[in-house]
C-alpha positions in Angstrom: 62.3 49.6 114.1 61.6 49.6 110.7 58.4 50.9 108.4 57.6 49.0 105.5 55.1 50.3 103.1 53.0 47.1 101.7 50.7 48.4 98.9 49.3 45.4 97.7 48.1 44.6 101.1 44.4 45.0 101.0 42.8 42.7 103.9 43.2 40.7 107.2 44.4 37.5 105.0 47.1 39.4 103.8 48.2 41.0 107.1 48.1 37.8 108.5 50.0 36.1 105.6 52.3 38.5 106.1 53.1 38.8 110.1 53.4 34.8 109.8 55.8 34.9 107.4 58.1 37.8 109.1 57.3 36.0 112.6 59.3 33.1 110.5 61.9 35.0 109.7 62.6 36.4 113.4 60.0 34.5 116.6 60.9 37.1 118.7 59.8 40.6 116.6 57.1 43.2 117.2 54.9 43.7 114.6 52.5 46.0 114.3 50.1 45.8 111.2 47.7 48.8 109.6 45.6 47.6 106.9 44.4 50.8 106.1 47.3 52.6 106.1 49.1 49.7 104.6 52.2 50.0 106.5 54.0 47.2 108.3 56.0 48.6 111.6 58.7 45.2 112.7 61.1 45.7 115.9 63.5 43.4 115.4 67.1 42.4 115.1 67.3 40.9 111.5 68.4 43.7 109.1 65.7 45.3 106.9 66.8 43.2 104.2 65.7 40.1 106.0 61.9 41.4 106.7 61.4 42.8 103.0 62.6 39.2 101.7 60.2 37.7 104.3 57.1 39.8 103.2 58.4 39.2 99.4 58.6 35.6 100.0 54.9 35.9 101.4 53.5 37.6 98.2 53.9 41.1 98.8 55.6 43.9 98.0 57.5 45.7 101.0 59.2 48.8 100.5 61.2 50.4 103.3 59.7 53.7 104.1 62.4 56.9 105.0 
């Protein structure tokens, strides 16, 4: 699982821009969403890499969290 930290992430549009375009990257993921916290969790089997180019190709910046 990875934790992505989205800062610019500020509404329900954006979380939804944003699961769309991961869900493009891998159909088959878990992706959990908090707005408020603005943290992205994705269960997937694409690296890391290819989730923070998907949420960077959606407009946002995703950093990995630790």
């Amino acid at each position: 699982m990875y934790n992505f930290t989205v800062s610019d992430m500020t509404c329900g549009h954006c979380a939804s821009t944003i699961e769309k375009a991961v869900k493009n990257t891998d159909p088959a993921c878990e992706i959990k969403i908090d707005v408020a916290a603005r943290t992205v969790q994705v269960e997937t089997a694409c690296s890391a890499q290819d989730i923070a180019d998907a949420i960077k190709l959606a407009g946002y910046t995703g950093t990995l969290a630790a």
